[in-house]
Chimera marker file (.cmm) of the C-alpha trace (Angstrom):
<marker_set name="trace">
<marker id="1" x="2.191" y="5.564" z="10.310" r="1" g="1" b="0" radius="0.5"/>
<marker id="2" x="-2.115" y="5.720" z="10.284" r="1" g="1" b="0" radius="0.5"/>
<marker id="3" x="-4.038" y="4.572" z="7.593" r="1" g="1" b="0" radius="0.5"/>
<marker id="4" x="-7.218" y="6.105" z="7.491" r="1" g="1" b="0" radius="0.5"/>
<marker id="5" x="-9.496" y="3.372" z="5.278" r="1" g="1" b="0" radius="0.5"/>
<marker id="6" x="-12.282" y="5.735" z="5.347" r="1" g="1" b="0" radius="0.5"/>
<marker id="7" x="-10.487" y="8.541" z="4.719" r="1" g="1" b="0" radius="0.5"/>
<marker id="8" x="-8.268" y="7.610" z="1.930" r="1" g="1" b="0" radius="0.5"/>
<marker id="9" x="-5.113" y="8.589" z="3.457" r="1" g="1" b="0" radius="0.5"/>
<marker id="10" x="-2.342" y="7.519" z="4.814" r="1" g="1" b="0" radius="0.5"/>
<marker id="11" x="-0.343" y="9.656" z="7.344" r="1" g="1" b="0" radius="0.5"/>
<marker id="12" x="2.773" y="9.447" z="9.411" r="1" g="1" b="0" radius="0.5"/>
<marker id="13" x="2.480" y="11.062" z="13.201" r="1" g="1" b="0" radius="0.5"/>
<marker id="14" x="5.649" y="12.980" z="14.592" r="1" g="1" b="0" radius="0.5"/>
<marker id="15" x="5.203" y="12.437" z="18.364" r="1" g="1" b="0" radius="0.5"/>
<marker id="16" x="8.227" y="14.227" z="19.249" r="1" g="1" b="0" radius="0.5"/>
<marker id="17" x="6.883" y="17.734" z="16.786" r="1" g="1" b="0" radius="0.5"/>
<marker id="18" x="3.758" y="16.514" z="17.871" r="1" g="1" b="0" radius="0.5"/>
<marker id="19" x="2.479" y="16.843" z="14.449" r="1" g="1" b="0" radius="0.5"/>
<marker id="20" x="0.475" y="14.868" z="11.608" r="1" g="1" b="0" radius="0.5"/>
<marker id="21" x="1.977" y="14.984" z="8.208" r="1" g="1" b="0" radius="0.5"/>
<marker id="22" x="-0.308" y="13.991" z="5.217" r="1" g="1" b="0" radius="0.5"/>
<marker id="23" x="1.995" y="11.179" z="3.538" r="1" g="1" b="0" radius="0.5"/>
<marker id="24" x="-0.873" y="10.376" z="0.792" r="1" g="1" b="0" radius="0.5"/>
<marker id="25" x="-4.359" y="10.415" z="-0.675" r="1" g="1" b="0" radius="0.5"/>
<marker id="26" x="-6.651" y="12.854" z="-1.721" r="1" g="1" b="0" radius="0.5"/>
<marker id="27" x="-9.608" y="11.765" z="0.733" r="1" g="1" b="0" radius="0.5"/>
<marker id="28" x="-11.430" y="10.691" z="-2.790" r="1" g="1" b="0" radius="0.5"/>
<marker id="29" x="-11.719" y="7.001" z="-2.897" r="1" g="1" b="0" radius="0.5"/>
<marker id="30" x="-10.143" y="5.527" z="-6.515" r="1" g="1" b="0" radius="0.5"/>
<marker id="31" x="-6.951" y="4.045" z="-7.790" r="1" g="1" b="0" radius="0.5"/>
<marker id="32" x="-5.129" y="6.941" z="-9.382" r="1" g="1" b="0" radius="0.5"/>
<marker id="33" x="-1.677" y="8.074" z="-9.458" r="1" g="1" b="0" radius="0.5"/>
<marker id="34" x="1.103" y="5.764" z="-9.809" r="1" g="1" b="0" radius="0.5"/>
<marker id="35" x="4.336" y="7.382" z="-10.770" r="1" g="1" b="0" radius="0.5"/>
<marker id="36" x="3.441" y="10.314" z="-9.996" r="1" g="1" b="0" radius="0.5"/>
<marker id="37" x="3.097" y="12.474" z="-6.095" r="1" g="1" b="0" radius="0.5"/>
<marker id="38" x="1.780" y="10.618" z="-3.464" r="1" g="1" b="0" radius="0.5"/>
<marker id="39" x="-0.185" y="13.166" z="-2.297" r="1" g="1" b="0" radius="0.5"/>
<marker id="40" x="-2.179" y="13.548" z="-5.776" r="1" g="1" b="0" radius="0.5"/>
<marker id="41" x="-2.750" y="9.622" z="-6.005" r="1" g="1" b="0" radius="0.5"/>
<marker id="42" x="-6.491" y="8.404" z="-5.025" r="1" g="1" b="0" radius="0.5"/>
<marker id="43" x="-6.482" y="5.296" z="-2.336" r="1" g="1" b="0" radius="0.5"/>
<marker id="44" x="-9.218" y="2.788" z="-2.309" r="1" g="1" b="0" radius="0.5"/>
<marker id="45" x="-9.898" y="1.515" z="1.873" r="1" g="1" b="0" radius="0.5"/>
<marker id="46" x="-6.359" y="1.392" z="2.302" r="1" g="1" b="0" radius="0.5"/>
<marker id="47" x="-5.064" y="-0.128" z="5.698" r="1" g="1" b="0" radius="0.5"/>
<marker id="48" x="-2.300" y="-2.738" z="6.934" r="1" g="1" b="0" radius="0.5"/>
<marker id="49" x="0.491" y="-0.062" z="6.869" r="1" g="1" b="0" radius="0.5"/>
<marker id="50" x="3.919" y="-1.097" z="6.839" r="1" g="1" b="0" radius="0.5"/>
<marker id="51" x="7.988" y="0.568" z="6.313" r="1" g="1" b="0" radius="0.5"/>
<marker id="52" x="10.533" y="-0.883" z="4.384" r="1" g="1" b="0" radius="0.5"/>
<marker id="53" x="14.019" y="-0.791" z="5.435" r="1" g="1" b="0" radius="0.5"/>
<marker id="54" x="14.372" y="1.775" z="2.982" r="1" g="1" b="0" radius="0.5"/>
<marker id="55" x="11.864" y="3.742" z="5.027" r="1" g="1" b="0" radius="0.5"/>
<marker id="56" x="9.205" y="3.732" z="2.420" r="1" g="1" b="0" radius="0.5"/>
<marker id="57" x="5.872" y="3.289" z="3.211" r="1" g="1" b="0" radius="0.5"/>
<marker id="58" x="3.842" y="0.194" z="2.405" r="1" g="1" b="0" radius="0.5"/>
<marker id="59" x="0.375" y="-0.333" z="2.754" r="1" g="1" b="0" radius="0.5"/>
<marker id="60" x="-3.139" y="-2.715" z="1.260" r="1" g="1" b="0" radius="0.5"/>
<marker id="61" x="-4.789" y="-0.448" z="-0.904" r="1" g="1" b="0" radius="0.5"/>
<marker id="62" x="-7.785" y="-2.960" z="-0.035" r="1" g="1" b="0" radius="0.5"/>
<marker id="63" x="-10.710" y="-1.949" z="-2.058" r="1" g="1" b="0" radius="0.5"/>
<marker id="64" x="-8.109" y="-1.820" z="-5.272" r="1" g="1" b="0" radius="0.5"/>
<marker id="65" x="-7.102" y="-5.197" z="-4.451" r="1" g="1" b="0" radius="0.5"/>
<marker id="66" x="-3.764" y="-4.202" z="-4.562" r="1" g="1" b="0" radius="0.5"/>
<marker id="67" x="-0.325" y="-3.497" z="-2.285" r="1" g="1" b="0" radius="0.5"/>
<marker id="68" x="1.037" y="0.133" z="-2.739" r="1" g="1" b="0" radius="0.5"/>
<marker id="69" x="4.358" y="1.862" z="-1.648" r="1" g="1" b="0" radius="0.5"/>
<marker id="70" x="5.287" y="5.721" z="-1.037" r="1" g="1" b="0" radius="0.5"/>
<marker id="71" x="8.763" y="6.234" z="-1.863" r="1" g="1" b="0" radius="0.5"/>
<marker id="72" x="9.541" y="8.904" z="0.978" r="1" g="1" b="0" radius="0.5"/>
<marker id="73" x="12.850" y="9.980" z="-0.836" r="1" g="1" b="0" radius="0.5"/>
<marker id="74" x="10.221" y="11.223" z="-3.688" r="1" g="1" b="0" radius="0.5"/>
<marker id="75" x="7.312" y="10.856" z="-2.344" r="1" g="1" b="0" radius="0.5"/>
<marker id="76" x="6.021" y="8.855" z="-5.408" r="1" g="1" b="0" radius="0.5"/>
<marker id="77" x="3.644" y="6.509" z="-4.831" r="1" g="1" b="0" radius="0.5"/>
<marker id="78" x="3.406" y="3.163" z="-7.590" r="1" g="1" b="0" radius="0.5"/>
<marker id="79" x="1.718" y="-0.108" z="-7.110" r="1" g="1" b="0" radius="0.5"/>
<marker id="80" x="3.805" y="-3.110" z="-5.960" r="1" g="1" b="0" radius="0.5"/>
<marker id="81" x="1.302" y="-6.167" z="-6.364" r="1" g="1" b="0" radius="0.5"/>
<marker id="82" x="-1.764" y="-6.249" z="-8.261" r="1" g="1" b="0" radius="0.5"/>
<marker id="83" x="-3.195" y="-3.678" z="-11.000" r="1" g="1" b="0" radius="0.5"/>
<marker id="84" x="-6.314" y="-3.226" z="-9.553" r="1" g="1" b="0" radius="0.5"/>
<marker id="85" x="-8.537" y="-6.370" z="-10.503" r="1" g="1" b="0" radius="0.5"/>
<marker id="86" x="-9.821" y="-8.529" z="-7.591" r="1" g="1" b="0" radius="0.5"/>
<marker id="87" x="-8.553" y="-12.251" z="-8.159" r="1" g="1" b="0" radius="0.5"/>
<marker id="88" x="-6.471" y="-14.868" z="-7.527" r="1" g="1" b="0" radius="0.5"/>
<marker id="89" x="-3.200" y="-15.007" z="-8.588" r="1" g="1" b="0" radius="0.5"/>
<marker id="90" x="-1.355" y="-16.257" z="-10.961" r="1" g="1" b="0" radius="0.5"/>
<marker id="91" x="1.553" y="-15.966" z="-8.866" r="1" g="1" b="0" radius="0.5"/>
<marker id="92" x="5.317" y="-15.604" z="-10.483" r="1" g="1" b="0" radius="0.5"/>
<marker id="93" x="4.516" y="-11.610" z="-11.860" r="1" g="1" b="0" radius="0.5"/>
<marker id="94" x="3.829" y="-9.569" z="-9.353" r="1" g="1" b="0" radius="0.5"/>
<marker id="95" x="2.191" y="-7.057" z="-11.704" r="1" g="1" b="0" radius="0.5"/>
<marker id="96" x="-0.287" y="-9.595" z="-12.805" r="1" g="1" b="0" radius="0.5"/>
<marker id="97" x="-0.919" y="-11.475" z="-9.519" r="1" g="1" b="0" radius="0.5"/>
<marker id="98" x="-4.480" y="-10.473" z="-8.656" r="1" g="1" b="0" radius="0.5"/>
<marker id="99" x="-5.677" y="-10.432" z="-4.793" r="1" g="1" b="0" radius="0.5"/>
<marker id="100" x="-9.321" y="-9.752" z="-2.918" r="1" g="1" b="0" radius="0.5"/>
<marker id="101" x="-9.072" y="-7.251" z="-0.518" r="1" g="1" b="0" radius="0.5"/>
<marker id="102" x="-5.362" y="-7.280" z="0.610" r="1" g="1" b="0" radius="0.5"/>
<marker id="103" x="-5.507" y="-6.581" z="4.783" r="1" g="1" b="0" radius="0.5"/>
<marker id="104" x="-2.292" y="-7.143" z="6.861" r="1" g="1" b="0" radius="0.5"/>
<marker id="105" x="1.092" y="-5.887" z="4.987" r="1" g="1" b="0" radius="0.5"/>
<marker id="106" x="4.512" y="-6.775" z="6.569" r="1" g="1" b="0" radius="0.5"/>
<marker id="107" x="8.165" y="-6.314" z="5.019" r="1" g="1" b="0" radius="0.5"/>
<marker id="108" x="11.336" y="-7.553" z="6.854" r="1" g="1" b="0" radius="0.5"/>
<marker id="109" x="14.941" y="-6.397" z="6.832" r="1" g="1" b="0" radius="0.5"/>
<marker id="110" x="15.620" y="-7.833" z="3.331" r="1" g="1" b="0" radius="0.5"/>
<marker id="111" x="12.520" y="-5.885" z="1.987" r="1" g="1" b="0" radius="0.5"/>
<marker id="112" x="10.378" y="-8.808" z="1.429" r="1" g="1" b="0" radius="0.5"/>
<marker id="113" x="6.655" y="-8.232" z="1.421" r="1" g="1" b="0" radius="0.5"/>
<marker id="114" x="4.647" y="-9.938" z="2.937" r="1" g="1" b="0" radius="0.5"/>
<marker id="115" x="0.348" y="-9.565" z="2.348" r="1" g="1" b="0" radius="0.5"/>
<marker id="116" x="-2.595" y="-11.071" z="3.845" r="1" g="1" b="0" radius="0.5"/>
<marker id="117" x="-4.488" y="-11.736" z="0.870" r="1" g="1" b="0" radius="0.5"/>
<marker id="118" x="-7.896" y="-12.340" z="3.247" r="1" g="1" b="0" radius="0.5"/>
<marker id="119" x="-10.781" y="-13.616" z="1.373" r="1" g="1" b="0" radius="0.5"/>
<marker id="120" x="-8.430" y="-15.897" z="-1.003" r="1" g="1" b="0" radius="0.5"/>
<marker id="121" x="-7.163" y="-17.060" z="2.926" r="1" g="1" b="0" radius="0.5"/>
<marker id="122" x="-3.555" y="-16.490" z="2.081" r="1" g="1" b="0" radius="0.5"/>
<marker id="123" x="-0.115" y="-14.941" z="2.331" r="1" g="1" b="0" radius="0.5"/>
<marker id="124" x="1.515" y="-13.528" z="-0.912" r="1" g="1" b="0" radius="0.5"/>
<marker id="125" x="4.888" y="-12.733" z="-0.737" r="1" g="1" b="0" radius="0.5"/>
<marker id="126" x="7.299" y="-9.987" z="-3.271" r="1" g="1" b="0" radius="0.5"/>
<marker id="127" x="10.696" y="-11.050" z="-3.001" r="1" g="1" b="0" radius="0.5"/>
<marker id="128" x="12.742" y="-7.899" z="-4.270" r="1" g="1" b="0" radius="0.5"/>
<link id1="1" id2="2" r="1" g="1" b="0" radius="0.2"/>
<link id1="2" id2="3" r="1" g="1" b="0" radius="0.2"/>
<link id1="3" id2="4" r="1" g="1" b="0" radius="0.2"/>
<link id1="4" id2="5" r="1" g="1" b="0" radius="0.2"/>
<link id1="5" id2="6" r="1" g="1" b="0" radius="0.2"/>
<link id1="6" id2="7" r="1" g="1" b="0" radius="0.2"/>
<link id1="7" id2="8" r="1" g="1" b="0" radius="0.2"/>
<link id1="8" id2="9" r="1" g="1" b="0" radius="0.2"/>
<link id1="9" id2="10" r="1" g="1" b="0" radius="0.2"/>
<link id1="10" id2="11" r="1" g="1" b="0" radius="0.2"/>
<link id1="11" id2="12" r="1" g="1" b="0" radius="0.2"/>
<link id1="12" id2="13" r="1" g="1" b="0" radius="0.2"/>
<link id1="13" id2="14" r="1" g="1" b="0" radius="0.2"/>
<link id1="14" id2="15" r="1" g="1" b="0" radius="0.2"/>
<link id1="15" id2="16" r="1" g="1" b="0" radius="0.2"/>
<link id1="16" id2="17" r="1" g="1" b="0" radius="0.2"/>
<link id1="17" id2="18" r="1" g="1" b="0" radius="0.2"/>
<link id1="18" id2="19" r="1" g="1" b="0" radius="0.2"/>
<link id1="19" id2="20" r="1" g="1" b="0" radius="0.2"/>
<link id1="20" id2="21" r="1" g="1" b="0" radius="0.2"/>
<link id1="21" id2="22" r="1" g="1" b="0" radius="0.2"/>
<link id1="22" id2="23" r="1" g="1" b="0" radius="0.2"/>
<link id1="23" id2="24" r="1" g="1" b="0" radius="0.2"/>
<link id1="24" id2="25" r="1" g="1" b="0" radius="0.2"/>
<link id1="25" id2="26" r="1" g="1" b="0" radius="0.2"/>
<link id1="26" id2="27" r="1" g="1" b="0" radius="0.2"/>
<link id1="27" id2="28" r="1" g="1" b="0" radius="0.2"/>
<link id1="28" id2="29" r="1" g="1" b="0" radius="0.2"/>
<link id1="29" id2="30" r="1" g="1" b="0" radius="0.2"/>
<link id1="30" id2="31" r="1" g="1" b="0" radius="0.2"/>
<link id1="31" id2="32" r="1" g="1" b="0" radius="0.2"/>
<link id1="32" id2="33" r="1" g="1" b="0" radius="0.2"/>
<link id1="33" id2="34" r="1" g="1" b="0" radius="0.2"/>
<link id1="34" id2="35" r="1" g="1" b="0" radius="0.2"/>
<link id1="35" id2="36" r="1" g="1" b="0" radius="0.2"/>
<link id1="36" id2="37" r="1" g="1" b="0" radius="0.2"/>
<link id1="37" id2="38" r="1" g="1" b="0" radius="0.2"/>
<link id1="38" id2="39" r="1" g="1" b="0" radius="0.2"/>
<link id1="39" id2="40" r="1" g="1" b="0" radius="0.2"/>
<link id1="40" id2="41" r="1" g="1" b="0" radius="0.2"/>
<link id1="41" id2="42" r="1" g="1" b="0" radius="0.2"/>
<link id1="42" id2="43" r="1" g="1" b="0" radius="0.2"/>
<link id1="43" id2="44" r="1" g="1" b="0" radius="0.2"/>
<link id1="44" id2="45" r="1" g="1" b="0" radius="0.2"/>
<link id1="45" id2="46" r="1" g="1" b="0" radius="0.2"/>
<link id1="46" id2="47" r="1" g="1" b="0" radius="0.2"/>
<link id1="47" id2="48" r="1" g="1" b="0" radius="0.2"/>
<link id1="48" id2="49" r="1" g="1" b="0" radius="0.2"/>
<link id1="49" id2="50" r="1" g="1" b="0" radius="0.2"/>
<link id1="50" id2="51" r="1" g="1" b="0" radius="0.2"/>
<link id1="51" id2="52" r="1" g="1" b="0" radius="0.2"/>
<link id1="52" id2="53" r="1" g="1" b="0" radius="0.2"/>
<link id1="53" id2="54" r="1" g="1" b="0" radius="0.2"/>
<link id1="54" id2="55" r="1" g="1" b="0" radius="0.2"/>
<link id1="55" id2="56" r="1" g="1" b="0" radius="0.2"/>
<link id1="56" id2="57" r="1" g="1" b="0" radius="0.2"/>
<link id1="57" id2="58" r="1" g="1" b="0" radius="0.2"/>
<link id1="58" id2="59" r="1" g="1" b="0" radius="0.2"/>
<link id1="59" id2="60" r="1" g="1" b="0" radius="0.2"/>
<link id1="60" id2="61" r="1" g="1" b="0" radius="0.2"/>
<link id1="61" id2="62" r="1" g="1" b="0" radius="0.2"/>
<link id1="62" id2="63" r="1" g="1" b="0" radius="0.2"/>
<link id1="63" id2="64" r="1" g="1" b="0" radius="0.2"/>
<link id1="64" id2="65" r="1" g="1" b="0" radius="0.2"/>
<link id1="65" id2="66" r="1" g="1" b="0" radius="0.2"/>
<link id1="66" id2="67" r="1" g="1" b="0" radius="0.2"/>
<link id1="67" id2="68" r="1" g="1" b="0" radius="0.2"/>
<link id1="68" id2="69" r="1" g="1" b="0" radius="0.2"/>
<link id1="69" id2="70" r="1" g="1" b="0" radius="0.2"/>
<link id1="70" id2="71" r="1" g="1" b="0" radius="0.2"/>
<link id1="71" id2="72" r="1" g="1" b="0" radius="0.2"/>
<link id1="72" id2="73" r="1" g="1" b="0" radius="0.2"/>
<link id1="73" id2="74" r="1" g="1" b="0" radius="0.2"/>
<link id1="74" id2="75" r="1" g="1" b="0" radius="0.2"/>
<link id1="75" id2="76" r="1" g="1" b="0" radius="0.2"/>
<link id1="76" id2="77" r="1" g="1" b="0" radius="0.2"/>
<link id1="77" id2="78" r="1" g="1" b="0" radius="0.2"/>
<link id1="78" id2="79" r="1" g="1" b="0" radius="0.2"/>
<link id1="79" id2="80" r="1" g="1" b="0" radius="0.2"/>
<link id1="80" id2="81" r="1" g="1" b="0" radius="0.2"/>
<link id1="81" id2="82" r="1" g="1" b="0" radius="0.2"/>
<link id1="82" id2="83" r="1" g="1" b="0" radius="0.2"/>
<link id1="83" id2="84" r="1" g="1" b="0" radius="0.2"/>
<link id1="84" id2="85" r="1" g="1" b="0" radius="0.2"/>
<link id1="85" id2="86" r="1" g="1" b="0" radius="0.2"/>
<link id1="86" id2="87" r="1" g="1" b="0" radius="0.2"/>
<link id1="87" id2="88" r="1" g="1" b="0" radius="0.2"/>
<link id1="88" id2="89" r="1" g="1" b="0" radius="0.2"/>
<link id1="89" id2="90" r="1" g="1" b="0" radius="0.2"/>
<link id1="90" id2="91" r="1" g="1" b="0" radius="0.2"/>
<link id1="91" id2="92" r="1" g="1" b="0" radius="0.2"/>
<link id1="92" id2="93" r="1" g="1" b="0" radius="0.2"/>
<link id1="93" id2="94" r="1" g="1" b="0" radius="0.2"/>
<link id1="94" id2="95" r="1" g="1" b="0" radius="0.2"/>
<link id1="95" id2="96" r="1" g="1" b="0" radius="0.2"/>
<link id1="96" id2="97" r="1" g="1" b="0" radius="0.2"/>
<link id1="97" id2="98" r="1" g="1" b="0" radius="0.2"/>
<link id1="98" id2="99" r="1" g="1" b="0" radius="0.2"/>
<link id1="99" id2="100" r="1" g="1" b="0" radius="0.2"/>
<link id1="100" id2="101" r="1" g="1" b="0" radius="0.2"/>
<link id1="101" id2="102" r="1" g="1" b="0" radius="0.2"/>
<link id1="102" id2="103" r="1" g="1" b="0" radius="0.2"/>
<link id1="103" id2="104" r="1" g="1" b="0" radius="0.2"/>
<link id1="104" id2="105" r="1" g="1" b="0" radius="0.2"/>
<link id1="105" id2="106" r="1" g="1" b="0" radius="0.2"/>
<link id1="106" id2="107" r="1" g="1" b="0" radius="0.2"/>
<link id1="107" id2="108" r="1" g="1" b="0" radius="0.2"/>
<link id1="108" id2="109" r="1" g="1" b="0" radius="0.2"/>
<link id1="109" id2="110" r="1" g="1" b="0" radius="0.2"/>
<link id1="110" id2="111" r="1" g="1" b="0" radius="0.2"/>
<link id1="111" id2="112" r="1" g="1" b="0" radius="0.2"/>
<link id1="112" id2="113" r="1" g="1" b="0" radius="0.2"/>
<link id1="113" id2="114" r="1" g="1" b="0" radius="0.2"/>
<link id1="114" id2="115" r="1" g="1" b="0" radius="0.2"/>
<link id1="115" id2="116" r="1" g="1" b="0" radius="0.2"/>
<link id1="116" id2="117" r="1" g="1" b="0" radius="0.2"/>
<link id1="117" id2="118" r="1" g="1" b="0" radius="0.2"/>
<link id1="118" id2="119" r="1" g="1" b="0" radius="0.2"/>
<link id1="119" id2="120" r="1" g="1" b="0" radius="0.2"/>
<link id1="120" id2="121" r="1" g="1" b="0" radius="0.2"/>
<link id1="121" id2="122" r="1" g="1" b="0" radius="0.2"/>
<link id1="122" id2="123" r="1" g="1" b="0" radius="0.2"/>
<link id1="123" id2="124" r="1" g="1" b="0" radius="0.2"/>
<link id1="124" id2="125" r="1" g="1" b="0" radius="0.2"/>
<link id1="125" id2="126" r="1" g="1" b="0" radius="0.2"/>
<link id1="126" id2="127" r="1" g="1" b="0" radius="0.2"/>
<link id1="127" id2="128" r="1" g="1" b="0" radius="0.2"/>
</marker_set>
């Protein structure tokens, strides 16, 4: 999976088709589209791309200051931490918990998430 931060977009690369399908993102920078197709949604610098164990795509939608996830049964896309404020916290709701500029995104067999919330130098965590 390639996030392209200028581009807006997050793809996924078939190396065995040898193809490059579009996962999400317009290519118009914003913070657009939750609940509805992934495809429609506008991205904001996104980058530190991760899949669940559901196979759904996670990834720091950086310039949002959020964490988003593409639900590949759907292909939704919704917002998983943040709403879009930079911040700090509070921690507890992940809804509510504000970041500044999410980078690194990891999520381990039990589908915790893991972010690198970089200029508040620290690691969030959504336990599902």
């Amino acid at each position: 999976v390639l996030a392209l931060r200028e581009g807006n977009a997050i793809y996924r690369i078939d190396l065995k088709q040898k193809m490059l399908h579009h996962l999400a993102g317009t290519g118009r920078s914003g913070y657009t589209g939750d609940g509805g197709p992934a495809l429609k949604a506008e991205l904001s610098g996104p980058k530190g791309v991760a899949i669940g164990p559901e196979g759904d795509i996670y990834f720091a939608d950086t310039e949002s200051h959020t964490v988003r996830v593409v639900r590949m049964k759907s292909k939704t896309i919704e917002t998983v931490i943040g709403n879009g404020d930079k911040g700090d916290g509070p921690d507890g709701n992940p809804a509510r918990c504000r970041m500044d500029r999410p980078h690194g995104v990891f999520v381990d067999g039990a589908g915790h998430v893991f972010v690198g919330d970089s200029n508040n130098h620290r690691v969030r965590v959504l336990v599902p």
